[in-house]
C-alpha positions, 0 to 999 in steps of 0.5 A, spaced: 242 259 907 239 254 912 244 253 918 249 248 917 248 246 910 257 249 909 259 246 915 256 239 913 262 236 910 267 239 915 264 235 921 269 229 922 262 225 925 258 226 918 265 225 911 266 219 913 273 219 916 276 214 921 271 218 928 265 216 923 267 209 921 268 208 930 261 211 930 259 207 926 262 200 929 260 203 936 252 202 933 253 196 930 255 193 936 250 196 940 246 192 936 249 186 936 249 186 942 241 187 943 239 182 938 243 177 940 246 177 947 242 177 955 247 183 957 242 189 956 237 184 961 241 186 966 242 193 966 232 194 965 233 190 971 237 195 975 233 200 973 226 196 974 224 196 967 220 189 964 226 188 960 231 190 955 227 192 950 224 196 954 230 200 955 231 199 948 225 203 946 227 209 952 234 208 949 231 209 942 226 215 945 230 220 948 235 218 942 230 222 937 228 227 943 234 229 943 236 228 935 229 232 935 232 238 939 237 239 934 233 238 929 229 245 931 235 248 932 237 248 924 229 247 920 226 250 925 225 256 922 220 251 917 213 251 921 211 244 916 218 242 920 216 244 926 211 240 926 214 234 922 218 233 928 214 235 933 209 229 931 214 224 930 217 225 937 209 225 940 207 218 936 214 215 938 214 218 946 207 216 946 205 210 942 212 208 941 214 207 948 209 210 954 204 206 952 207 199 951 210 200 958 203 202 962 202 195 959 208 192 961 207 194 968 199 193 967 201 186 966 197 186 958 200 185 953 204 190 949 202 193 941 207 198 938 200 202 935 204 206 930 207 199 927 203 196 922 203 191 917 208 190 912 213 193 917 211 190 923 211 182 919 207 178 923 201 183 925 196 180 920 198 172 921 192 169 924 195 166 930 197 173 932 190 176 931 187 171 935 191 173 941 189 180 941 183 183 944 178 185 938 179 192 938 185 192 937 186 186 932 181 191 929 186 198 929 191 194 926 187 190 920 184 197 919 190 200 919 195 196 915 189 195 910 185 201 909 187 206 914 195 208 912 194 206 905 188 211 905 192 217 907 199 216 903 193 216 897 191 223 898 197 226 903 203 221 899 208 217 902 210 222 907 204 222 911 207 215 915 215 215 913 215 222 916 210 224 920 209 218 923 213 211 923 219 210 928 224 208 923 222 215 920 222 218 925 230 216 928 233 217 921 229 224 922 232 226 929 237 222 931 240 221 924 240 228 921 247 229 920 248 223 916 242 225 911 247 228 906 251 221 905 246 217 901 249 214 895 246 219 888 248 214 883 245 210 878 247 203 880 245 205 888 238 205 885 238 200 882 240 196 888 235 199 892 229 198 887 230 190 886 232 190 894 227 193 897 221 189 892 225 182 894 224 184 901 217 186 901 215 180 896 219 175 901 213 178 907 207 177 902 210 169 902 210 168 909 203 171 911 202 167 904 205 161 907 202 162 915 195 163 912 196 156 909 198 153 915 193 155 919 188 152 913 191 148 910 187 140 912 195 137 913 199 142 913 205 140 916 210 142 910 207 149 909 208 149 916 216 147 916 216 151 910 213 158 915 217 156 920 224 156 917 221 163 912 220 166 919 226 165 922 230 167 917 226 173 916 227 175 923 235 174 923 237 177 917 231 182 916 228 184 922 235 184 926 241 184 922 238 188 915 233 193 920 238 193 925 245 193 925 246 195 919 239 199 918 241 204 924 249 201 924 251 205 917 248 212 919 255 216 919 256 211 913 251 210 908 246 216 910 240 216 915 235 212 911 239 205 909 233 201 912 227 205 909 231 206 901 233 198 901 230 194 906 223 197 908 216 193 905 212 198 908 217 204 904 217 199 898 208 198 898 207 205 900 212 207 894 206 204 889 201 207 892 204 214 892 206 213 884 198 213 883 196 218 888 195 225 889 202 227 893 209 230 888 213 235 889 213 240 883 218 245 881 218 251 878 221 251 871 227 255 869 228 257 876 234 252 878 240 255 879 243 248 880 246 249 887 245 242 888 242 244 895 238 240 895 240 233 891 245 234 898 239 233 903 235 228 900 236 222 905 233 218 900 239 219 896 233 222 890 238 227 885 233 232 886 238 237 882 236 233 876 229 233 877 229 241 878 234 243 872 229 238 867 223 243 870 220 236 872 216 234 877 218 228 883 213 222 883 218 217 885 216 212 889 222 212 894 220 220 895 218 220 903 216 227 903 221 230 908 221 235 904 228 238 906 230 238 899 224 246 898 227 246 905 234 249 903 232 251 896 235 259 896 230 260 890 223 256 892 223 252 886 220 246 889 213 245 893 209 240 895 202 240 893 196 234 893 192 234 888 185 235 891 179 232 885 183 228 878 183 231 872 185 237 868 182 242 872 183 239 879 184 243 885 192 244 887 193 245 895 200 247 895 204 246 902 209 251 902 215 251 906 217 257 909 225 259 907 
């Protein structure tokens, strides 16, 4: 039995009770307070940082080391989680923070490297990439268009939301303990298939709409029109929707409520999944219906039902934690790649040590 998984609900800070919703307040305010006041300026000028989210992304950095900590102590005992957590940590103290801040002090223009497009929003608009250097105009254009889509085809979604993506990678360290509290139900899932598209098509609208702008003979109205679409996108998707309730509703709703319902690269990286090589198998008429599983999957997936069924998981909201085979008492579920299509094709199987 994996530490933890009989003392969940026991926790004051992880059932939802009174300590929960403060906390929950707590960060909501936090973000609020990032997002739409100066305050946090002053405290990055005490400490001769270049600016509040500069001790925003410290802040969000030694979040998840210290969630990342915790983390090895209950899954550690999984080499894929080891390193899992290991390489999340990495890419966000060093692609996330470390370099962005050398840049900063150096007077360059910072990139968040790890980011790319649809999930950071404007990294593809033409204005945007003029500005850059080439070389790095070039890491974000491969990336977001060849790079990333690429390695979720053969590896799955997990290969970015898991092992890479910073949003990912807070929900898997600092938001851990809320794991167990994503909505399972039907009408949930539902709500996250049509809110999780709109979002997505709502980016694709304004790069649409950018790209007319900056080609368009008179372009005045497309640029009205860009302007006020990227306005509203940054206020209530890339603060209230990814931020304040993104990270505000942890102790809530579970650790992955930005990534389920709101993410666009969740949302294209899902499409690409269902169609590529990565599943989660599950040993037939094995499943003891502990519903272990079911309890950890942060994406709110009834894994249970998938297992009793002996049917494989291809969802496209899946993100390949693979926490669900982590706590399975019986070894019914794996993940495994399909190496070369057909019926005769290759299986690599990643398994989990118990």
């Amino acid at each position: 039995m994996q530490s933890g998984l009989m003392t969940t609900y026991q926790n004051p800070t992880q059932n939802r009770n009174g300590l929960a919703w403060g906390l929950s307040a707590l960060l909501m305010a936090f973000y609020v307070d990032l997002y739409f006041t100066d305050h946090l300026d002053t405290v990055a000028s005490a400490l001769h940082l270049p600016s509040k989210w500069t001790f925003y992304g410290l802040i969000y950095t030694l979040a998840m080391c210290i969630g990342g900590w915790f983390m090895l102590r209950k899954h550690g005992n999984s080499a894929y989680h080891r390193w899992r957590t290991i390489s999340l940590v990495a890419v966000q103290s060093v692609l996330g923070f470390l370099l962005p801040l050398v840049l900063d002090f150096l007077g360059r223009p910072s990139y968040y490297f790890s980011y790319f497009f649809p999930l950071k929003y404007d990294i593809l608009f033409p204005g945007t990439l003029k500005d850059m250097p080439v070389a790095v105009a070039c890491w974000f254009v491969f990336g977001s268009l060849v790079g990333v889509p690429t390695l979720v085809y053969f590896q799955g979604k997990r290969a970015y939301c898991s092992w890479i993506c910073g949003c990912g990678g807070l929900a898997e360290t600092f938001g851990d303990p809320w794991r167990h509290l994503s909505d399972r139900s039907d009408r949930a899932w539902r709500i996250e298939q049509v809110s999780i598209y709109t979002v997505l098509a709502l980016v694709l609208v304004m790069l649409g709409l950018v790209v007319g702008d900056a080609y368009a003979a008179d372009g005045s109205a497309i640029r009205d029109l860009a302007g006020h679409t990227k306005s509203f996108y940054g206020f209530a998707i890339g603060s209230v929707f990814s931020g304040v309730l993104g990270t505000g509703l942890y102790p809530l709703m579970g650790s992955r409520f930005w990534c389920r319902f709101g993410c666009p690269m969740a949302a294209i990286l899902g499409l690409i999944q269902k169609f590529g090589q990565f599943r989660i198998t599950v040993k037939k008429d094995m499943c003891i219906s502990c519903g272990n599983c079911s309890a950890y999957c942060e994406m709110g997936i009834d894994v249970r039902a998938y297992a009793m069924a002996g049917t494989d998981i291809r969802r496209a909201s899946c993100v390949g934690c693979g926490l669900c085979a982590h706590v399975c008492p019986r070894g019914v579920l794996k993940l495994e790649t399909r190496a070369a299509l057909g019926p005769h094709g290759k299986i690599e199987v990643w398994t989990l040590d118990l």
